[in-house]
C-alpha positions as CSV (number, residue, x, y, z in Angstrom):
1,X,-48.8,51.6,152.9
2,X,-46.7,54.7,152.3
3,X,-47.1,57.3,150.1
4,X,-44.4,56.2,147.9
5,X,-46.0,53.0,147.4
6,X,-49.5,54.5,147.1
7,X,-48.0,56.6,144.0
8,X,-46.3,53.9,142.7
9,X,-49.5,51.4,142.5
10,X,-51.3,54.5,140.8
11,X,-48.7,55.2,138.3
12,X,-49.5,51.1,136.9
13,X,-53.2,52.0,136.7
14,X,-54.5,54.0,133.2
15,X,-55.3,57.0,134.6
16,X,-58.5,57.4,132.6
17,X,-59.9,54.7,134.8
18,X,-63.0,56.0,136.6
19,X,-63.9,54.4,140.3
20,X,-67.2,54.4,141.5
21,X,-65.1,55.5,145.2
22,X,-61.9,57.0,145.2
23,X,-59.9,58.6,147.1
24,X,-59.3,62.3,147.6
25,X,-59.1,65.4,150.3
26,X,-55.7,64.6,151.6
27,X,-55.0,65.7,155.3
28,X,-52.7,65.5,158.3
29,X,-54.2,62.2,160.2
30,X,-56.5,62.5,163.6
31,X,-54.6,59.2,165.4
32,X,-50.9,60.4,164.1
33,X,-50.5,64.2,163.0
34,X,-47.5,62.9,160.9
35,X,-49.0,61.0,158.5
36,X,-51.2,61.3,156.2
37,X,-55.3,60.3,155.4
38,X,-57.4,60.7,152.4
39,X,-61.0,60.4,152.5
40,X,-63.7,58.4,150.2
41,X,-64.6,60.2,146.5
42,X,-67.2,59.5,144.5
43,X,-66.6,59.4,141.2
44,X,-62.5,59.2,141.3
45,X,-60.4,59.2,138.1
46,X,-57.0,57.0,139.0
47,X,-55.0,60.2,137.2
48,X,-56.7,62.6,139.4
49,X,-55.5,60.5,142.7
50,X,-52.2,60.4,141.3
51,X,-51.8,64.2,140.9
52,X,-53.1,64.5,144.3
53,X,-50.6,61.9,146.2
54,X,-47.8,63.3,143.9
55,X,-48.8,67.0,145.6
56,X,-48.1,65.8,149.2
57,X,-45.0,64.6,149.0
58,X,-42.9,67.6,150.5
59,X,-46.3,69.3,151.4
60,X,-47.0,70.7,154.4
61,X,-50.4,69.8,156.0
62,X,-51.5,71.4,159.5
63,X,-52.3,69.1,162.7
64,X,-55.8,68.8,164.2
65,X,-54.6,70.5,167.3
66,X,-52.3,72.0,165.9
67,X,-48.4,71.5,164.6
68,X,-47.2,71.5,160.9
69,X,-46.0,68.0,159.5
70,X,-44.3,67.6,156.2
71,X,-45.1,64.3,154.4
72,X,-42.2,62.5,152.5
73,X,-42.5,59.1,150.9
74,X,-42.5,57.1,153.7
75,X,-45.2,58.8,155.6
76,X,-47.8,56.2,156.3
77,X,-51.7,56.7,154.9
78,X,-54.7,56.1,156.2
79,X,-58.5,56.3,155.0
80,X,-60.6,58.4,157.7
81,X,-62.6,62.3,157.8
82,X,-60.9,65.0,158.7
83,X,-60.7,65.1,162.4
84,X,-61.5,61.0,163.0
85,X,-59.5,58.2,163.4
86,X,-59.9,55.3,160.2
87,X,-58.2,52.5,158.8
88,X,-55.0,52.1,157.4
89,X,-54.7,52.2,153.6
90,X,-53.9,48.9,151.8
91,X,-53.1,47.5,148.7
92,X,-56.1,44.9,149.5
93,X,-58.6,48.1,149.5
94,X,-57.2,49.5,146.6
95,X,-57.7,46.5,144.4
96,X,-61.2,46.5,146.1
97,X,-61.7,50.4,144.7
98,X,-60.6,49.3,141.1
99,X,-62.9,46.5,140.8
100,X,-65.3,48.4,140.7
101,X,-64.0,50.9,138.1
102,X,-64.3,51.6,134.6
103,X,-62.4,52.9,131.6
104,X,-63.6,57.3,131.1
105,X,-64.9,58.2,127.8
């Protein structure tokens, strides 16, 4: 999934939805410096991971050993801690994170 796309399936979400595990603390990625990761978030509202992938595109995020990389919308995402290799993000796992999510008060 790219970031493009990643924005694009959260701008169809209500942002007031609330998931038990979101996703948050964008980074440059451990296996490709060029692309980007975000890590599990407790407690995630959708509008809050929107303004978040929104901020990276054009953003510049520093490599793990080093190197700045710029992500665009067609940098490639992945789910995995800063400094570890993960999984790729898909839209499979996102429909899996808003199952499990619930309209905010």
């Amino acid at each position: 999934m790219t970031l493009n796309e990643y924005i694009e399936f959260l701008e169809n979400k209500n942002p007031k939805r609330r998931l038990v595990m979101g996703l948050g603390s964008p980074h440059s990625y451990r296996g490709y410096y060029e692309q980007l990761a975000f890590e599990f978030k407790p407690s995630q509202l959708a509008g809050d991971m929107l303004n978040q992938a929104k901020a990276c595109l054009g953003a510049e995020f520093h490599g793990y050993k080093g190197g700045t990389f710029r992500m665009s919308g067609g940098t490639e995402l992945w789910i995995a801690l800063y400094g570890d290799c993960g999984s790729e993000l898909t839209r499979g796992l996102l429909d899996a994170l808003f199952a499990y999510s619930e309209e905010a008060p």
